[in-house]
C-alpha distance (Angstrom), angle and dihedral (degrees) to the residues before:
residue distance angle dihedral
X1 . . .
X2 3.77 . .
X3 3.65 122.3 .
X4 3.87 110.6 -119.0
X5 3.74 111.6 -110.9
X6 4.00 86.9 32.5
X7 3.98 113.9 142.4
X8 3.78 127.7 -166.3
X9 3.68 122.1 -165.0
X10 3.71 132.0 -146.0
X11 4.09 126.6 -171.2
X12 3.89 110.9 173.9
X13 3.98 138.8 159.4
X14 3.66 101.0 -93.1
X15 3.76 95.3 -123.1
X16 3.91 123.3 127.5
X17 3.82 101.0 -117.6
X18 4.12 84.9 55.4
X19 3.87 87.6 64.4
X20 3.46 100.5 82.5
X21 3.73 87.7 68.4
X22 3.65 96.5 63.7
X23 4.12 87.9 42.8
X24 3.86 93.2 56.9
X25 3.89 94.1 46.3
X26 4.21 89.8 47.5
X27 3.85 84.5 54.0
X28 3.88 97.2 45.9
X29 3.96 87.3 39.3
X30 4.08 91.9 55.9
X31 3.63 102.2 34.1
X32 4.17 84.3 59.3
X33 3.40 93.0 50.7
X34 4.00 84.8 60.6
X35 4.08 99.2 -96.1
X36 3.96 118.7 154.6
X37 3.57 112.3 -105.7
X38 4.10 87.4 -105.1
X39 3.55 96.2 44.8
X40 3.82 87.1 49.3
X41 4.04 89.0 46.6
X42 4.07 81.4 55.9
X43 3.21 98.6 55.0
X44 3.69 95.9 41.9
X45 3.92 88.1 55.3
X46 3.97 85.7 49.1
X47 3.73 98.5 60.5
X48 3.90 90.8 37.7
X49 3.92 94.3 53.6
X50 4.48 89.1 48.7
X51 4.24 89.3 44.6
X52 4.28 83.6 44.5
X53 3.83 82.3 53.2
X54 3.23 106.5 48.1
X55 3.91 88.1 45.2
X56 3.69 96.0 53.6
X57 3.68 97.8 32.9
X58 3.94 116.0 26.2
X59 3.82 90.4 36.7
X60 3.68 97.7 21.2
X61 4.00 91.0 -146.7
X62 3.87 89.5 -56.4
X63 3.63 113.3 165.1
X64 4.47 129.9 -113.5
X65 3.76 89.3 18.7
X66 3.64 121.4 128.2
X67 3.99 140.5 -147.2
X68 4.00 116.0 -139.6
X69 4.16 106.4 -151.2
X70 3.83 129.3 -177.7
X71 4.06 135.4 175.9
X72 3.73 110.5 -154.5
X73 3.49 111.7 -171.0
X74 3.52 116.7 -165.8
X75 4.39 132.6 170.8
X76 3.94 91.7 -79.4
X77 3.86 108.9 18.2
X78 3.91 152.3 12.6
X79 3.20 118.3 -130.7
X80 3.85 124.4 -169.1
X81 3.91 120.0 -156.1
X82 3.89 121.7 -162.7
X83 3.57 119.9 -174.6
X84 3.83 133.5 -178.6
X85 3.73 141.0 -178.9
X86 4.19 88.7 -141.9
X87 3.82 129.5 115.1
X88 3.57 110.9 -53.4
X89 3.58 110.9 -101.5
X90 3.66 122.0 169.6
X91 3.88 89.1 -173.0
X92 3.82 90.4 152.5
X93 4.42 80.4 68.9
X94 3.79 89.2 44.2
X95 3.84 94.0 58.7
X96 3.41 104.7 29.3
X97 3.80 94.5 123.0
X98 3.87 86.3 49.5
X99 4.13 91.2 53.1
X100 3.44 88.1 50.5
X101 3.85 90.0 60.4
X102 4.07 111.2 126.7
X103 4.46 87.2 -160.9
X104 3.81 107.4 50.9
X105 3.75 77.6 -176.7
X106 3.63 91.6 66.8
X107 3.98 91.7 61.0
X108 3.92 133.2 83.9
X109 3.71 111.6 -96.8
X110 3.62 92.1 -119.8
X111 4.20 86.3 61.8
X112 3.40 101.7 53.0
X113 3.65 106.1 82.4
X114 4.00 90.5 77.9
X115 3.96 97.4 43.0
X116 3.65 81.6 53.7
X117 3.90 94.5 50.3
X118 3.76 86.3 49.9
X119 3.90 91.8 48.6
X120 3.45 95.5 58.3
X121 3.22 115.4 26.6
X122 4.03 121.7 77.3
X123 3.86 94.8 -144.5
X124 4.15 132.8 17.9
X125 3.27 125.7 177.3
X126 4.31 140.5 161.5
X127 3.55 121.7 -153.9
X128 4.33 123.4 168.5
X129 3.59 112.3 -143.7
X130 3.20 121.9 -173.5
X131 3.86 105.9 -56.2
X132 3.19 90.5 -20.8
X133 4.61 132.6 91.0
X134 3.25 106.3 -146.4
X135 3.56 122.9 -165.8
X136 4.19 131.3 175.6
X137 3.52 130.6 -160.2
X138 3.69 113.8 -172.0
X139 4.01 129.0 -168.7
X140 4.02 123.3 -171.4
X141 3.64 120.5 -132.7
């Protein structure tokens, strides 16, 4: 088990075949904390959908840029924080009618990932500071 108030921090190259690392540590991370294997599968394909994001959207695929990751775990929650230096894109506002989306069957492929995130998660929120996109992804334990 995890001690509460435990962080873990992740910097990688923001590139799509560096994703998978982030995905395996979210699964180890929630199946310690005591998560079914499906329920750790979901969050797993939560945090992999926001890094895909903010690859393909913030950076847009551009090259030597990097994605800053950390799990804080606290009594009642983890909460994972991604922040980038890309293009500010606040595409959790620009599909907000699509998150909200009861049939994830009903949407394109390509609009999933978010409804997903939204699914999931308990909390999601974007915030820009400074330089920086900042966006939080919180699950209740």
């Amino acid at each position: 088990m995890i001690p509460s108030s435990s962080s873990i921090s992740f910097r990688i190259p923001a590139q799509l075949n560096n994703i998978c690392l982030l995905g395996i540590s979210a699964r180890a991370l929630f199946s310690s904390l005591g998560f079914g294997k499906t329920d750790a599968f979901q969050l797993e394909l939560a945090v992999v959908e926001a890094a895909n994001n903010i690859v393909l959207h913030a950076y847009q695929q551009e090259k030597n840029t990097a994605l800053d990751m950390e799990f804080s775990v606290t009594e009642d929650r983890v909460t994972c924080t991604f922040v980038d230096q890309g293009k500010p894109a606040d595409f959790l506002r620009e599909h907000q009618p699509i998150c909200r989306c009861n049939d994830l069957q009903l949407l394109a492929e390509n609009k999933r990932g978010i409804a997903l995130i939204y699914e999931i998660m308990d909390e999601v929120s974007y915030t820009r500071k400074e330089e920086d996109n900042v966006l939080t992804l919180v699950k209740y334990l």
